[in-house]
VEXSE-999954 format. One line per 4 residues: number of its first residue (from 1); their letters; for each residue x, y, z of N, C-alpha, C. Coordinates in steps of 0.02 Angstrom, whole numbers. Layout:
BEGIN
NUM = a = X:Y:Z:X:Y:Z:X:Y:Z; ...
***
This chain:
BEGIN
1 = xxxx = 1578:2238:1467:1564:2176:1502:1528:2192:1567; 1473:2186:1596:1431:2178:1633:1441:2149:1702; 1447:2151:1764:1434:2108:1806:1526:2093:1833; 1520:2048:1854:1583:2045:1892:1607:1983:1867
5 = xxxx = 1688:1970:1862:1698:1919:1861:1711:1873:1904; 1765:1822:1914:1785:1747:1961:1856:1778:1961; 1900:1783:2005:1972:1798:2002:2012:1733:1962; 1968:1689:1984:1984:1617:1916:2010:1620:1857
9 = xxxx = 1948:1707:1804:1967:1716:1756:2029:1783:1755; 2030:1784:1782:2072:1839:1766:2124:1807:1738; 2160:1756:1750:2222:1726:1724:2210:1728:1627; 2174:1713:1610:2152:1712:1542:2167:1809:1509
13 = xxxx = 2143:1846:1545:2175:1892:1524:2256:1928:1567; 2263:1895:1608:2340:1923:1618:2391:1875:1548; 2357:1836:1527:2414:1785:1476:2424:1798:1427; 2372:1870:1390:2388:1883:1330:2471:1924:1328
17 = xxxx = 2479:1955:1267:2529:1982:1247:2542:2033:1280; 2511:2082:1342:2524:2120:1373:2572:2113:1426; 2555:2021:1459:2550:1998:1521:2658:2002:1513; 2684:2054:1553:2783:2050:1540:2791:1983:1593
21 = xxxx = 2830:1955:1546:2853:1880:1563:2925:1923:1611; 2922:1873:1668:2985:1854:1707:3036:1803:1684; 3110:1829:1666:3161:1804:1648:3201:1801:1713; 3216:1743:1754:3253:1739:1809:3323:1772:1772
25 = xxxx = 3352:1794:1824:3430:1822:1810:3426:1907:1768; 3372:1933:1744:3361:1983:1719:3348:2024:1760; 3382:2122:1712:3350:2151:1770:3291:2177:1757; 3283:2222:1822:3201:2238:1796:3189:2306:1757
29 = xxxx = 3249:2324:1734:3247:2361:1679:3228:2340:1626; 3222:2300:1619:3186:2265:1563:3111:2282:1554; 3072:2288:1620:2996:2291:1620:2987:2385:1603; 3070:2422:1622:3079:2504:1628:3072:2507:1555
33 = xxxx = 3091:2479:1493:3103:2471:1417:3041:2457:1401; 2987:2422:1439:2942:2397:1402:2890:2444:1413; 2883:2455:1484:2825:2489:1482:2835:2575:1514; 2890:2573:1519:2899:2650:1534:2934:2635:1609
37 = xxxx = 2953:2704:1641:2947:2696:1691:2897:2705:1748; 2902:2690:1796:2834:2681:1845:2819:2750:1885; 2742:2739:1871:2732:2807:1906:2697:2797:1983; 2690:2840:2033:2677:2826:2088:2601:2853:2087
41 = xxxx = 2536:2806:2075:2483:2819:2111:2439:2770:2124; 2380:2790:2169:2339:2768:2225:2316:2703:2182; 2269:2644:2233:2266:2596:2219:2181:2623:2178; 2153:2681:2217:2066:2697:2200:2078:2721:2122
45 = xxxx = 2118:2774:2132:2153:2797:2037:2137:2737:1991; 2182:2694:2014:2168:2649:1959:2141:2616:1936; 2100:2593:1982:2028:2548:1994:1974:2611:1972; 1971:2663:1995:1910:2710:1956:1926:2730:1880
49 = xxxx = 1995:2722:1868:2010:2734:1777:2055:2699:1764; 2046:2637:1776:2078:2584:1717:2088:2610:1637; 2076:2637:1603:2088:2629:1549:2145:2695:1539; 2140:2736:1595:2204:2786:1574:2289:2740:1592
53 = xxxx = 2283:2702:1634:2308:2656:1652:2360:2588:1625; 2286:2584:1585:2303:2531:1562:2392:2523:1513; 2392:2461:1527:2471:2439:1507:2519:2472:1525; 2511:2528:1579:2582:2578:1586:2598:2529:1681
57 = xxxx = 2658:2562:1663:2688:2508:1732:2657:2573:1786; 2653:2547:1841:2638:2568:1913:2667:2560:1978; 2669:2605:1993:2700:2575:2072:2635:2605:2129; 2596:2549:2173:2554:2564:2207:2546:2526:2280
61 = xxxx = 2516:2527:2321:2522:2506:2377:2445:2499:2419; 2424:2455:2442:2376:2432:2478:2381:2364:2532; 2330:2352:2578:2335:2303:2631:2327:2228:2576; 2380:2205:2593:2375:2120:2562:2318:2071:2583
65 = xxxx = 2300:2051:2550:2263:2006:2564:2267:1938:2514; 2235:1878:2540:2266:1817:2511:2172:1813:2463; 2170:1773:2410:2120:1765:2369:2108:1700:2394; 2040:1698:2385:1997:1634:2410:1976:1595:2346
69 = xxxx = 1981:1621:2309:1988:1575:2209:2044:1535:2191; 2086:1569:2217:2153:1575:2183:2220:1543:2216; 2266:1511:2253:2308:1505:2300:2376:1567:2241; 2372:1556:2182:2442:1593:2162:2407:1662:2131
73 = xxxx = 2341:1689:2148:2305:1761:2146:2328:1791:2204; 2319:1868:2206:2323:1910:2307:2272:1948:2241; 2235:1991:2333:2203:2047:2341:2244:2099:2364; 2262:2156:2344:2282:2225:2357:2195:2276:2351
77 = xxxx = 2220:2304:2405:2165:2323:2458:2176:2392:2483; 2135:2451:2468:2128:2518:2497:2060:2517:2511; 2052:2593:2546:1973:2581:2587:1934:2603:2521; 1954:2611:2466:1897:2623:2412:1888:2583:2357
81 = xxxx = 1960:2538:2347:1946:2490:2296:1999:2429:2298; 1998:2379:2269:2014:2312:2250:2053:2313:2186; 2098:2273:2201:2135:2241:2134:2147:2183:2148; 2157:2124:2081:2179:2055:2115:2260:2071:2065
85 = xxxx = 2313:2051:2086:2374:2053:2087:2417:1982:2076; 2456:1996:2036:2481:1914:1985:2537:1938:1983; 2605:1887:2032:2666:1881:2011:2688:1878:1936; 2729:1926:1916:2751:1887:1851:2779:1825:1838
89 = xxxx = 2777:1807:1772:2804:1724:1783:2883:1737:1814; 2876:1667:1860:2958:1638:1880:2952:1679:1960; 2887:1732:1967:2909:1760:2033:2878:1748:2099; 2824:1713:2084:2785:1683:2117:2785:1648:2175
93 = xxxx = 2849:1590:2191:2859:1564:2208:2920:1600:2285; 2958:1656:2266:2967:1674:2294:2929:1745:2327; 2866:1762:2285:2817:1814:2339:2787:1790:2382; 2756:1700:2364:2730:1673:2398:2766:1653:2485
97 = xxxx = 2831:1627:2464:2862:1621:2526:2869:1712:2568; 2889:1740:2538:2905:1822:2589:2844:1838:2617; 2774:1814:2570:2718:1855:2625:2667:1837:2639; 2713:1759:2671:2671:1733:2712:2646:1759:2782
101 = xxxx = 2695:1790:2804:2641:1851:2855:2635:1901:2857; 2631:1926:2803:2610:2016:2786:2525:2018:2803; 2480:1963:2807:2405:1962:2781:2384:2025:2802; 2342:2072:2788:2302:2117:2823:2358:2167:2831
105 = xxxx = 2422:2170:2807:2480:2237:2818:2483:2249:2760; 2501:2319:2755:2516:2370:2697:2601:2341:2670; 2584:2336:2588:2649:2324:2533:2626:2360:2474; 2687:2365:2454:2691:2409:2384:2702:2345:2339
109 = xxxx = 2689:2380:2274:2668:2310:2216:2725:2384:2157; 2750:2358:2110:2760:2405:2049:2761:2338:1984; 2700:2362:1933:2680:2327:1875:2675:2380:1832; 2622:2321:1787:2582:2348:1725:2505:2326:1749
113 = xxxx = 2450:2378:1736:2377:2364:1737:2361:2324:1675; 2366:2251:1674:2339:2235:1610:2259:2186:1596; 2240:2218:1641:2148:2191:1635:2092:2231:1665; 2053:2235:1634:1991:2253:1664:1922:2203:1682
117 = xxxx = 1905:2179:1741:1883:2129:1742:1795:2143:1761; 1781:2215:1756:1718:2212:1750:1671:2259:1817; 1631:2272:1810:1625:2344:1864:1586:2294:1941; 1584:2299:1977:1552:2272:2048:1563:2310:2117
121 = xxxx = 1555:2261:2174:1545:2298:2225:1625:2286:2256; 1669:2342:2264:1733:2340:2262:1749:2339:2351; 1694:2331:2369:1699:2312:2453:1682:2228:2478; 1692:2180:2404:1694:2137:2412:1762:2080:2396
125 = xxxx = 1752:2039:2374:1812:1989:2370:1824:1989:2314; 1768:2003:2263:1772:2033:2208:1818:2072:2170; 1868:2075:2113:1900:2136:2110:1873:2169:2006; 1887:2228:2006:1878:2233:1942:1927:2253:1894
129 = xxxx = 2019:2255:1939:2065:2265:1912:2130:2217:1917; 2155:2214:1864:2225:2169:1873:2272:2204:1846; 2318:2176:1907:2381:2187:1888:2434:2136:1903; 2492:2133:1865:2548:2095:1858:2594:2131:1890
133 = xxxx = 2635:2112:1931:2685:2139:1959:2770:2108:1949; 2797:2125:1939:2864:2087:1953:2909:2137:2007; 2901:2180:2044:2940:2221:2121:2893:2230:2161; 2914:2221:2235:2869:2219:2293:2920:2236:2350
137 = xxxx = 2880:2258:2418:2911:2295:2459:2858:2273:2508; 2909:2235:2566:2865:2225:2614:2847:2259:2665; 2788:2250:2711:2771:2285:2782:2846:2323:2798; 2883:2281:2821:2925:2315:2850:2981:2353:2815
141 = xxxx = 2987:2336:2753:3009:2395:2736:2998:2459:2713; 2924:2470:2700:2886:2511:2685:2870:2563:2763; 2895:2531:2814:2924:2577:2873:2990:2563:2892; 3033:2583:2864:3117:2593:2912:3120:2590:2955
145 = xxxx = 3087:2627:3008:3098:2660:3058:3061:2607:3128; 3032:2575:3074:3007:2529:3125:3076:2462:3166; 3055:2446:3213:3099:2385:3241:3087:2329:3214; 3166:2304:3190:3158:2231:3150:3129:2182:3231
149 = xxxx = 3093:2128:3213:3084:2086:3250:3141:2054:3275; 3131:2007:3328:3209:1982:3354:3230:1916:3299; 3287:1943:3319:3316:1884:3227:3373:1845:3272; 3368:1774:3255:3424:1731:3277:3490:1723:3258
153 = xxxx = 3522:1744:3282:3598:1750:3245:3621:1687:3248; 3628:1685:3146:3657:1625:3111:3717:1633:3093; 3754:1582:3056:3827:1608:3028:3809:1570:2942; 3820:1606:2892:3813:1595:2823:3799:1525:2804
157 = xxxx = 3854:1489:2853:3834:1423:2815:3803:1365:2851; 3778:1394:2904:3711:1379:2944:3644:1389:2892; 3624:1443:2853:3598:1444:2817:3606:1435:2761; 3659:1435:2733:3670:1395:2661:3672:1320:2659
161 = xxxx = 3701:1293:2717:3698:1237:2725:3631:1207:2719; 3576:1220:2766:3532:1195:2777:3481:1223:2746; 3453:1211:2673:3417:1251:2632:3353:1264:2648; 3315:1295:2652:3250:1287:2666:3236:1314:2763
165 = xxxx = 3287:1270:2794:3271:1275:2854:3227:1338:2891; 3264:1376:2865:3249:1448:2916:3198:1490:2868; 3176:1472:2803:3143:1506:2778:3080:1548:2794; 3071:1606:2815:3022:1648:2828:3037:1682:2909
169 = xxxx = 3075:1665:2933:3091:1659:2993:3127:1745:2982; 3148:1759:3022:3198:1816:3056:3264:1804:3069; 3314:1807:3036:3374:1801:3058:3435:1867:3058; 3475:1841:3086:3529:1896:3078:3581:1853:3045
173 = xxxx = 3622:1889:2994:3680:1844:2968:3741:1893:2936; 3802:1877:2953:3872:1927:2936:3900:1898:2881; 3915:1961:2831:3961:1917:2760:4001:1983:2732; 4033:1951:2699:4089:2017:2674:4054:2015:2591
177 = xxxx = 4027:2088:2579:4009:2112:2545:4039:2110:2471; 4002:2081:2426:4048:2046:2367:4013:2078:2290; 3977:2137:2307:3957:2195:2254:3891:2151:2211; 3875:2174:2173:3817:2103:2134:3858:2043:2102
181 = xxxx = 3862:2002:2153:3902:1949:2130:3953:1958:2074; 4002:2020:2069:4048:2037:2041:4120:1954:2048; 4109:1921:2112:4169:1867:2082:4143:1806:2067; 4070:1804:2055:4038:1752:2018:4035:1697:2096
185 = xxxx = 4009:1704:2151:4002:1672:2193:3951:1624:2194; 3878:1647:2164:3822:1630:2138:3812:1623:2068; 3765:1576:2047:3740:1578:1991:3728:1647:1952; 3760:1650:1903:3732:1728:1848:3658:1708:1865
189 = xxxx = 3630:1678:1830:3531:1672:1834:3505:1665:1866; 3554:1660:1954:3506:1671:1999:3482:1731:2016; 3511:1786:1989:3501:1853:2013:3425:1887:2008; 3401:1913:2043:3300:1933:2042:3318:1995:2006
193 = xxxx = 3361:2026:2041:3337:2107:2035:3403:2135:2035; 3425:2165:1979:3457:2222:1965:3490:2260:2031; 3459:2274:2082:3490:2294:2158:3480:2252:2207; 3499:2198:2185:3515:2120:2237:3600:2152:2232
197 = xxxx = 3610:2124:2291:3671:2100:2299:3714:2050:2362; 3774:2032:2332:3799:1979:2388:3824:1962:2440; 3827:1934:2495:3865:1938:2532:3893:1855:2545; 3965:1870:2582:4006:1788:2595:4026:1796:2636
201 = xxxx = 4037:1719:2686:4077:1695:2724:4106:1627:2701; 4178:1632:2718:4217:1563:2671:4176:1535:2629; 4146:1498:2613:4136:1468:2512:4058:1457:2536; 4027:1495:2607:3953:1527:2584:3920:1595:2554
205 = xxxx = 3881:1597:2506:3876:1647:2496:3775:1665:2491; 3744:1712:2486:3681:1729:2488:3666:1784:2457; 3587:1779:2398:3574:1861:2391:3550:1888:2442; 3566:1946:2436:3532:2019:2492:3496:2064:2438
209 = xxxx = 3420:2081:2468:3383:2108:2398:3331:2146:2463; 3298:2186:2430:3258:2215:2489:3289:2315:2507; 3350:2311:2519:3385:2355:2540:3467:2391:2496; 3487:2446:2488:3530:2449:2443:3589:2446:2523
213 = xxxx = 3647:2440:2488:3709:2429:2542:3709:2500:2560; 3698:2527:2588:3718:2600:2637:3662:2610:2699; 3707:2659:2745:3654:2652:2788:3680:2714:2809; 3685:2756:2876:3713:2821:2895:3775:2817:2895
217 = xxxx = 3807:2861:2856:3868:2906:2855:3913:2844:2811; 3872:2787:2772:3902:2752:2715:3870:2713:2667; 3892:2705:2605:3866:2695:2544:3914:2640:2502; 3893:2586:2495:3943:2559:2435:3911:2540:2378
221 = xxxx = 3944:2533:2324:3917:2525:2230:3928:2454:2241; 3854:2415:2232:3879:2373:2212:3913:2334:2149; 3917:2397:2100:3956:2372:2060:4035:2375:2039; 4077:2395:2086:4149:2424:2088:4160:2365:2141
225 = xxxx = 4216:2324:2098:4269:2275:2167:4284:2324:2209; 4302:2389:2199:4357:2402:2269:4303:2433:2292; 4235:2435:2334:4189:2440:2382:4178:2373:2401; 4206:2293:2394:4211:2237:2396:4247:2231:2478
229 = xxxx = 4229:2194:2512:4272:2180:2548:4246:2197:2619; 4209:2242:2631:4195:2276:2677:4124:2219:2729; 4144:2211:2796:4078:2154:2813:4018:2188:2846; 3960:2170:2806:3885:2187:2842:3861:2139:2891
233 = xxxx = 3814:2144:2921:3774:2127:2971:3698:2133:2932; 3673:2088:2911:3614:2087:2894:3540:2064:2937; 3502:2078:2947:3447:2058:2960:3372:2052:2911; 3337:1982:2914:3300:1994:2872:3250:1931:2863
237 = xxxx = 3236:1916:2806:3173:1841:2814:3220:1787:2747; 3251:1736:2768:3268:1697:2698:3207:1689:2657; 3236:1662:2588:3199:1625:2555:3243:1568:2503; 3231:1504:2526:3270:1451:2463:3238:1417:2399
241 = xxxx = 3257:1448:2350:3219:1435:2283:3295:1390:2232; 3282:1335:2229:3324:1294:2173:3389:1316:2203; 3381:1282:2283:3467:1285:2304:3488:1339:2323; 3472:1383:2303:3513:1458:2308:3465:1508:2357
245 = xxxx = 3512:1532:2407:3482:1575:2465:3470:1642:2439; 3378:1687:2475:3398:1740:2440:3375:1770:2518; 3409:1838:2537:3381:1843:2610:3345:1922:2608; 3292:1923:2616:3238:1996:2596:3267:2047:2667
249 = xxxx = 3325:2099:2672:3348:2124:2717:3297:2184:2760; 3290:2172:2827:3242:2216:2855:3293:2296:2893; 3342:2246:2909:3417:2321:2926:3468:2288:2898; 3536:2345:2898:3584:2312:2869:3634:2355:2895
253 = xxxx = 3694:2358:2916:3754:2407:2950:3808:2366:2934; 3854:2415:2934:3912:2395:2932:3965:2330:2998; 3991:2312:3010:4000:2277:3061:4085:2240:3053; 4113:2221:3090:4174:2173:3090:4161:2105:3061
257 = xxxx = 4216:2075:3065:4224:1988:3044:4195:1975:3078; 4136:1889:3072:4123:1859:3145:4186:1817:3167; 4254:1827:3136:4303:1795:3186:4382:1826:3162; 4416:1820:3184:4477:1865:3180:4526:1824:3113
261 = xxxx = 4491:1761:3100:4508:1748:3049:4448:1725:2991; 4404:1762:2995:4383:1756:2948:4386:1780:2882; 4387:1766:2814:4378:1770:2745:4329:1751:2712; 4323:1803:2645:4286:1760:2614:4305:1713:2552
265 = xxxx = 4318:1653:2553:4357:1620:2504:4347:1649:2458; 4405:1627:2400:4372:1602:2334:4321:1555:2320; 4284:1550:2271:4242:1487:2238:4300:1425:2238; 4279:1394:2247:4333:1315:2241:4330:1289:2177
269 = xxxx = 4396:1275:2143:4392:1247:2089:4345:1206:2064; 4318:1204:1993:4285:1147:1969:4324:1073:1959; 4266:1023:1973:4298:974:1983:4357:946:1907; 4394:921:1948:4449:888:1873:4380:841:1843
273 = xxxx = 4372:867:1794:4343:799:1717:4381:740:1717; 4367:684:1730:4373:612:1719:4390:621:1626; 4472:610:1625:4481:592:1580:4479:511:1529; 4471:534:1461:4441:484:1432:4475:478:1374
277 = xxxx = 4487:420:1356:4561:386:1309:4520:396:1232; 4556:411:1179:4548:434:1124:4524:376:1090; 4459:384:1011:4450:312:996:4428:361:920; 4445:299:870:4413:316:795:4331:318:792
281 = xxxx = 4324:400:772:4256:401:754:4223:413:705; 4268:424:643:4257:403:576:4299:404:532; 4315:366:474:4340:375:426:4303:376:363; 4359:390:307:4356:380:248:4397:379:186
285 = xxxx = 4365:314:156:4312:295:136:4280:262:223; 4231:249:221:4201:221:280:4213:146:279; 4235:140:355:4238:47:349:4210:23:332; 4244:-32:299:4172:-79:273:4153:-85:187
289 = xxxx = 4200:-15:169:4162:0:115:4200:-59:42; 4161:-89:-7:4170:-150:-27:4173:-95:-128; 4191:-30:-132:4198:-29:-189:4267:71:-168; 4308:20:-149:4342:94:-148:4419:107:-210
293 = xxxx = 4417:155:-226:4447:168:-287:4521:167:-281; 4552:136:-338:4633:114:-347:4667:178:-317; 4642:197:-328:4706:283:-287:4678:320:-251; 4657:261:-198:4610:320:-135:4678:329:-87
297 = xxxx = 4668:359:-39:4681:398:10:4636:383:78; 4670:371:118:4625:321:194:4638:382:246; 4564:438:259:4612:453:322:4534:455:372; 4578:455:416:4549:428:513:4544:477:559
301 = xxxx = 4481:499:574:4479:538:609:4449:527:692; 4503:548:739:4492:547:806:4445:581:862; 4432:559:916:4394:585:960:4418:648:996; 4488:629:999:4535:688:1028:4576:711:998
305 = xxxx = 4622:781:1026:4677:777:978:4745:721:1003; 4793:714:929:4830:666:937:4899:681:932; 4934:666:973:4993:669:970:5037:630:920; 5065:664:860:5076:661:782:5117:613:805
309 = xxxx = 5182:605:838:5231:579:850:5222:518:850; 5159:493:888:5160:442:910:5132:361:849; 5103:431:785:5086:383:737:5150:322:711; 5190:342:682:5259:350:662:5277:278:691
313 = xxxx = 5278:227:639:5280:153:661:5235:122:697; 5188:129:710:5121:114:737:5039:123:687; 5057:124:622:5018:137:573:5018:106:508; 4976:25:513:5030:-4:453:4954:-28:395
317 = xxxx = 4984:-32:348:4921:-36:268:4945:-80:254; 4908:-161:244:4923:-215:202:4879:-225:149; 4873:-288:125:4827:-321:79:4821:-377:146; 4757:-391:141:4747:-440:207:4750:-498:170
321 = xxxx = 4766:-568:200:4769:-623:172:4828:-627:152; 4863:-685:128:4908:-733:99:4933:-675:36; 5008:-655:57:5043:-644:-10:5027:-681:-74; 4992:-629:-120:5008:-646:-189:5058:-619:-241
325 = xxxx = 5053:-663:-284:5100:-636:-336:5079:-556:-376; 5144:-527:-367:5123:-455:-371:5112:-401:-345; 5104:-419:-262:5091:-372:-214:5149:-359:-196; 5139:-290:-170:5198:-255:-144:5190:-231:-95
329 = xxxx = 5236:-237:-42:5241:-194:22:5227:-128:15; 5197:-64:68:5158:-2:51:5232:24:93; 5275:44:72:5360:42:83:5343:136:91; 5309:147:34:5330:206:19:5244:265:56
333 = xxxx = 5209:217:96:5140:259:105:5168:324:159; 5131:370:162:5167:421:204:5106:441:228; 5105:472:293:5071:495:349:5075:569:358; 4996:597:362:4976:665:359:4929:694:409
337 = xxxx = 4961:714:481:4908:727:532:4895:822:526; 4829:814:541:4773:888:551:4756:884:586; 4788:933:635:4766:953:692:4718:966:713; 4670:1029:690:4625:1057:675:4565:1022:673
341 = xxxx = 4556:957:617:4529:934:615:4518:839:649; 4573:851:681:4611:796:705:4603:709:682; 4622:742:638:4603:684:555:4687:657:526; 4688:610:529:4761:564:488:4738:546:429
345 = xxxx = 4786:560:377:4777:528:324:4847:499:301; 4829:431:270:4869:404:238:4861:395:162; 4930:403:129:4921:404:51:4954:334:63; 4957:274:27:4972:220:-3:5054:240:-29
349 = xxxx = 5048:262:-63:5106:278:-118:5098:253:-180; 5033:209:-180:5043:179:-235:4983:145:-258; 4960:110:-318:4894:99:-336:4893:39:-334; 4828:21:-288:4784:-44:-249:4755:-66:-312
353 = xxxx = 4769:-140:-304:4758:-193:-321:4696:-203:-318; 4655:-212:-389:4593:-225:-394:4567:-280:-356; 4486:-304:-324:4484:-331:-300:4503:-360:-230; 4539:-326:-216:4591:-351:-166:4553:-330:-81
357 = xxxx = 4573:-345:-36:4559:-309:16:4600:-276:71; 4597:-221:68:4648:-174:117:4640:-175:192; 4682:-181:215:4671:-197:293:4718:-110:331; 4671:-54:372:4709:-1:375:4724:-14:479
361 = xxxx = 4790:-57:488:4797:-64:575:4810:-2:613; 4790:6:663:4820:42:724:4849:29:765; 4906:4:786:4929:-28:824:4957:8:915; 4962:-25:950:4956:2:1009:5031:48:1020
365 = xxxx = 5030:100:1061:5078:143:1048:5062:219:1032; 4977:223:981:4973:279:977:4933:325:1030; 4958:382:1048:4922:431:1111:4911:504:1091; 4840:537:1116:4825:590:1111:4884:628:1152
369 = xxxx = 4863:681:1158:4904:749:1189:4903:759:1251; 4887:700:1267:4869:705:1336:4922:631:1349; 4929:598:1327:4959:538:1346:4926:477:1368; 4853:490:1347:4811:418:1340:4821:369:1297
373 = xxxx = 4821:337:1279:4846:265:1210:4757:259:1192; 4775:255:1125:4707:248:1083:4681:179:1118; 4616:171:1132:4567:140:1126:4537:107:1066; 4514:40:1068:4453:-1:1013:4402:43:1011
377 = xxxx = 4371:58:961:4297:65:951:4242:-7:1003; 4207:34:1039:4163:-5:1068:4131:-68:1010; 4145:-119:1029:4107:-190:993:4165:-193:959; 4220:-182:956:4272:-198:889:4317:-240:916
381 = xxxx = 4312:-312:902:4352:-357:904:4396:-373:873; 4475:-348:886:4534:-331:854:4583:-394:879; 4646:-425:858:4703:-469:864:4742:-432:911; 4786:-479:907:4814:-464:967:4853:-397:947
385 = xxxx = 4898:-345:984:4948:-314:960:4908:-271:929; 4849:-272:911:4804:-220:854:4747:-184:883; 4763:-127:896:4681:-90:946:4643:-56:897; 4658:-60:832:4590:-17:787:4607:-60:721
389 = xxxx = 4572:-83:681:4572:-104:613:4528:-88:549; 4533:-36:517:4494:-45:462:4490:-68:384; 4454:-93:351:4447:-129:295:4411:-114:260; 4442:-112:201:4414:-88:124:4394:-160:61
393 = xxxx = 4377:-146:35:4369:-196:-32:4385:-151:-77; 4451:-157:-132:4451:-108:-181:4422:-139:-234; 4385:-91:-291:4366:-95:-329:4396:-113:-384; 4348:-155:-434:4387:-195:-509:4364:-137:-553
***
């Protein structure tokens, strides 16, 4: 291909089957399975031999720059060559917020090279390589040693509270160290990265990503409760994506409670469920039905489970209408509850009268396991004393 392209197109080839999709809550071992692990070289390497390159993951580093095509494209930038650079999906949104003031400062990117966009003048805006990234490392952490900027000391739920507020800003914030969300403080799928981890104050909590928990003369796993417990001092830049705080750490040390009684709660119970009174949601034969057979069997199945006991004189089988000659009281029908399936059946005891019509009552009295009393079927206009009724026509 000839000539240069539009950073426009490049999206058309980051989308094929090469392009590793971002799964929020995954780690990024996932991209370690797919494409190997990452090797460390220059941004000119890869831009002068794309094709040795190609599809293997990378870890590389150049001055950021923002694309003038593109608002969700960057330029990564060395003094010999160009690449244009594409969040993986789902990550976008939070690279966009972290570097918003990196412009013109050195970050590390680690992807896959999956385009070649065509040979040009690589001292322009122009680029002739892409890459997809899903890990990044900002200015300042790409120097340690440098001084975090001055950060406003918040308390957790100053920033959890107020979402968004402080985003991009500098803060300082204290939480007791809660391993990678080992007691489920946060969402499982909020997690970015495999070496995120959490920190809390009473029932706030935030990711910390950027930095692993140790610093001189200590180290904790974040995956072992008993390294749990211990409170950091973080400094760093928020970011709030769908509610949930993630804070990109620039230092981090060990430190005290911010108060002599502080904890970090538990999660607070989920709310009690609004309970809801039990109602017939099908039988069979099905109501209504106008050809059912001399030695059927009627059984009723519930919304909930039911408390057997409560059937037991509250469950009665007639012939509807005016005693005729011949009919007999259902003296001898007997009652059969399944739990399991939380289904009643009634046997008659005895063989229905052709023609006739069976009336199967529910009468008030009966309650699930919970001690709700059955409910009408919505639209079912029942007599008095009678909260469920169903009716058969038996067959001649």
């Amino acid at each position: 291909m000839a000539g240069r392209l539009p950073i426009a197109l490049v999206f058309a080839a980051l989308s094929g089957p090469a392009w590793a999709q971002w799964d929020e809550g995954q780690a990024v071992d996932r991209y370690d399975a797919q494409y190997g692990k990452p090797i460390d070289v220059s941004l000119s390497d890869i831009v002068m031999n794309p094709e040795q390159y190609e599809s293997r993951a990378v870890r590389t580093h150049g001055r950021f720059e923002r694309s003038f095509d593109r608002r969700d494209a960057y330029i990564l930038r060395d003094l010999n060559a160009a690449a244009v650079i594409v969040p993986a999906q789902g990550l976008g949104v939070h690279f966009d917020n972290d570097s918003r003031s990196w412009l013109g400062q050195e970050i590390e990117i680690t992807g896959v090279v999956t385009s070649r966009l065509g040979s040009g003048n690589l001292a322009s805006d122009r680029a002739t390589v892409g890459i997809t990234f899903w890990k990044y490392v900002g200015p300042e952490e790409r120097n340690p040693k440098a001084k975090a900027p001055p950060a406003a000391e918040i308390t957790l739920e100053s920033l959890v509270g107020q979402p968004g507020k402080r985003d991009g800003q500098v803060v300082r914030v204290t939480g007791q160290f809660r391993g990678r969300n080992l007691y489920g403080d946060l969402p499982t799928r909020s997690e970015r990265d495999s070496d995120d981890w959490v920190i809390k104050d009473d029932l706030y909590a935030i990711w910390v990503s950027g930095k692993k928990p140790k610093g001189s003369g200590w180290s904790l796993d974040a995956g072992l409760k008993r390294d749990t417990g211990k409170w950091i001092e973080v400094v760093g830049r928020p970011t709030t994506v769908g509610g949930v705080t993630y804070l990109r750490a620039l230092e981090i040390k060990l430190t005290g409670p911010p108060s002599a009684t502080a904890q970090a709660a538990p999660p607070p119970p989920p709310p009690e469920r609004p309970k809801v009174a039990p109602v017939v949601v099908f039988a069979l034969p099905l109501d209504g039905d106008s050809e059912v057979a001399r030695d059927s069997r009627f059984v009723v199945q519930f919304s909930k489970d039911m408390d057997e006991a409560t059937f037991a004189g509250h469950v009665l089988l007639r012939y509807a209408g005016p005693v005729l000659p011949g009919d007999r009281a259902f003296d001898g029908a007997k009652l059969t509850y399944d739990q399991g399936r939380r289904a009643l059946t009634v046997d008659p005891g005895d063989v229905l009268r052709p023609g006739r019509q069976i009336e199967l009552i529910l009468m008030p009295g009966i309650a699930d396991i919970e001690g709700l009393p059955l409910t009408a079927r919505k639209g079912l206009s029942a007599a008095e004393n009678v909260v469920d009724v169903l009716r058969y026509l038996v067959g001649i």
